[in-house]
BALOBA-1460 file (C-alpha; in Angstrom, 3 decimals):
// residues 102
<rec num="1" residu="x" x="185.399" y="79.233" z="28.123"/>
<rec num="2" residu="x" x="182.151" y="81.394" z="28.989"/>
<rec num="3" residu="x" x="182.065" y="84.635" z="26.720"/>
<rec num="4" residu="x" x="180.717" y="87.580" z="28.879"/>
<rec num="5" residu="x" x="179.268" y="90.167" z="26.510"/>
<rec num="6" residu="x" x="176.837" y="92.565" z="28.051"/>
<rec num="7" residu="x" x="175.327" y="95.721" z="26.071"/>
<rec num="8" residu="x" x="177.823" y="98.333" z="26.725"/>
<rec num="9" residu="x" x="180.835" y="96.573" z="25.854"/>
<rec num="10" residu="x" x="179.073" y="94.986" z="22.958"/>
<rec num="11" residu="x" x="178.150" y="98.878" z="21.508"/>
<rec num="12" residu="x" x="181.922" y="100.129" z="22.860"/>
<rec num="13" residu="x" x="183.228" y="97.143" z="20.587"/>
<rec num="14" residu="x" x="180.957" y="97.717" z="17.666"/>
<rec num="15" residu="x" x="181.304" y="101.937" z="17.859"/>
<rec num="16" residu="x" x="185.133" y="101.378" z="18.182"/>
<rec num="17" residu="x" x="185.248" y="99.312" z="14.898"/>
<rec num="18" residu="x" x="183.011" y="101.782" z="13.149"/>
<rec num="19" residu="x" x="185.462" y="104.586" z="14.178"/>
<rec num="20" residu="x" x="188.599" y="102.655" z="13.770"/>
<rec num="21" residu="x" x="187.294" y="101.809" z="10.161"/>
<rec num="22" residu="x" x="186.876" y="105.689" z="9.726"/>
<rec num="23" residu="x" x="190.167" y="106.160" z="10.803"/>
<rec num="24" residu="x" x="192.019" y="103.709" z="7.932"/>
<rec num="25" residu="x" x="189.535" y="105.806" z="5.413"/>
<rec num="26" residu="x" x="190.844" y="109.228" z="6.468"/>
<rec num="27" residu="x" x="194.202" y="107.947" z="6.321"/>
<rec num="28" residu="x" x="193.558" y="106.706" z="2.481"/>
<rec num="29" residu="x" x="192.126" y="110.023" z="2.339"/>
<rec num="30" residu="x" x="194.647" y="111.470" z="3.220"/>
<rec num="31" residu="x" x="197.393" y="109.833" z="1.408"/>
<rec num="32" residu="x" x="195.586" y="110.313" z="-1.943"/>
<rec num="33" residu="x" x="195.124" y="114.345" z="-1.224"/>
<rec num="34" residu="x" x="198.657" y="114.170" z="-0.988"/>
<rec num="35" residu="x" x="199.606" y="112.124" z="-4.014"/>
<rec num="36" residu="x" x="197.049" y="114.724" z="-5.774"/>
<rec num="37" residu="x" x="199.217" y="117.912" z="-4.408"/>
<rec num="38" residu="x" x="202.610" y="116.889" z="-5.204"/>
<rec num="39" residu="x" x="201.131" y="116.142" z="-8.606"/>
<rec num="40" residu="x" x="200.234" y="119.387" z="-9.192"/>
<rec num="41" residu="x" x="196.594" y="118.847" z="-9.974"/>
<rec num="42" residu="x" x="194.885" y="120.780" z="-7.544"/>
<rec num="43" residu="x" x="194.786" y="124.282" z="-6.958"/>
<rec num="44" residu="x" x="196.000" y="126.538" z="-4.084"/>
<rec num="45" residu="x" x="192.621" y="126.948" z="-2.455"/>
<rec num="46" residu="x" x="191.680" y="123.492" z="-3.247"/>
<rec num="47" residu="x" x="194.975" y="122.395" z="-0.993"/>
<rec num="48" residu="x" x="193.414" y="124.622" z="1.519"/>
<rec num="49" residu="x" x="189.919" y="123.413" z="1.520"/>
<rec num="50" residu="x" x="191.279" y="120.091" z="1.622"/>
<rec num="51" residu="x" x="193.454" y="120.065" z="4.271"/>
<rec num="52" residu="x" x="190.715" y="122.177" z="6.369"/>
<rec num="53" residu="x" x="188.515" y="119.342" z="5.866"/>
<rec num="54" residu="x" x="191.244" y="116.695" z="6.919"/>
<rec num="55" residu="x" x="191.929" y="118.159" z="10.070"/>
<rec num="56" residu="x" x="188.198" y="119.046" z="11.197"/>
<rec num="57" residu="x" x="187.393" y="115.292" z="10.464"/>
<rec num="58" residu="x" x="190.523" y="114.510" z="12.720"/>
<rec num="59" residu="x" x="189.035" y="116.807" z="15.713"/>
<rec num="60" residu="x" x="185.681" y="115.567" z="15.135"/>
<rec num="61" residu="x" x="186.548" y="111.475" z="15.207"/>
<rec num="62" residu="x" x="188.933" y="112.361" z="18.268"/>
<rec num="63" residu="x" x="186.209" y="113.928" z="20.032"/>
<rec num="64" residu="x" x="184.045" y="110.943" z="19.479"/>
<rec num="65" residu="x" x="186.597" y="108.852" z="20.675"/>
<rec num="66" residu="x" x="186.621" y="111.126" z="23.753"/>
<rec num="67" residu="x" x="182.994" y="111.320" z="24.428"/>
<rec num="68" residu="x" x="182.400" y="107.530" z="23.985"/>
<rec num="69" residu="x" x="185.116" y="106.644" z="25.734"/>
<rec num="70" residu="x" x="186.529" y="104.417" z="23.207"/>
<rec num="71" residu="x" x="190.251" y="105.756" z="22.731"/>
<rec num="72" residu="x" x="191.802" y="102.376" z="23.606"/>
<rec num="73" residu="x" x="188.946" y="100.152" z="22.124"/>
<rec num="74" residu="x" x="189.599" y="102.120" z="18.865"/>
<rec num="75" residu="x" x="193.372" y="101.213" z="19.221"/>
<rec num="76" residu="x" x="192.923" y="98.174" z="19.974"/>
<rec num="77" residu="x" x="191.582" y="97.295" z="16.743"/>
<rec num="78" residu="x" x="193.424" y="99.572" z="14.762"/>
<rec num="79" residu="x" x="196.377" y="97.739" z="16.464"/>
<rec num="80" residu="x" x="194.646" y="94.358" z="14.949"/>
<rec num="81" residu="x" x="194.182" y="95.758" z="11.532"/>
<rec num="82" residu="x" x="198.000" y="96.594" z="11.153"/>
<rec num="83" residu="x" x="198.657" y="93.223" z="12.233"/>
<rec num="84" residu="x" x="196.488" y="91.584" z="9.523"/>
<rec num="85" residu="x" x="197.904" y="94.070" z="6.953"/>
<rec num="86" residu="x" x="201.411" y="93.194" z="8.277"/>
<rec num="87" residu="x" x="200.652" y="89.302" z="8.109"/>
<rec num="88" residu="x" x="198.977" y="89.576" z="4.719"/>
<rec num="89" residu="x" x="201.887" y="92.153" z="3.092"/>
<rec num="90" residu="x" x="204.483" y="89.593" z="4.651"/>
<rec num="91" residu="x" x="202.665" y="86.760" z="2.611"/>
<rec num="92" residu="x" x="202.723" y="88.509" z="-0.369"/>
<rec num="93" residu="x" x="206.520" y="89.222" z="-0.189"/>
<rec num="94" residu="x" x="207.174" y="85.603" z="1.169"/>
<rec num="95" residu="x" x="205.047" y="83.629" z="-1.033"/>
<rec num="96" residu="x" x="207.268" y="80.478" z="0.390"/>
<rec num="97" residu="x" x="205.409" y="81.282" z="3.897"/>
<rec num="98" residu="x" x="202.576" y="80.649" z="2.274"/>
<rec num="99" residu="x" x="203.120" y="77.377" z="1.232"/>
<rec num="100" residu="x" x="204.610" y="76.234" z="4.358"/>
<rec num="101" residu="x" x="201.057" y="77.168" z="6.579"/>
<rec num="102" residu="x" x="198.839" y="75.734" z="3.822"/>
């Protein structure tokens, strides 16, 4: 098996982690803003300024994505992430799967 990496796809691959990486931290992000304003802790205009903030890092990582022509690169590996997580969660609930690989 010959691996063929040449520059471009090497810095596609690379960008495309980097963004799909900021992608799982904006959606922490944004699942802990949310656990913060059903708790009541933040203010009106902090729930504003928040979710301002949200969406203009959402139109700023899609338009990287656009520019750098990395929409499906980033999926890809987004797609690969979920199935780790998936894998790893089903582990944890199956601990007898586990024991059956090792």
């Amino acid at each position: 098996m010959v691996l063929d990496i040449d520059e471009d796809n090497l810095k596609q691959g690379v960008l495309g982690l980097v963004i799909a990486l900021l992608e799982v931290i904006r959606d922490v992000l944004k699942l802990q803003a949310l656990k913060r304003m059903e708790s009541g802790v933040l203010s009106e205009e902090e729930i504003e300024r928040l979710g301002k903030a949200l969406m203009d890092l959402d139109v700023v990582i899609d338009e990287i994505k656009e520019e750098q022509g990395i929409t499906e690169t980033v999926k890809s590996v987004r797609d690969g992430l979920d199935d780790l997580v998936d894998d790893v969660i089903d582990k944890i609930v199956n601990p007898s799967q586990l024991m059956e690989e090792t």
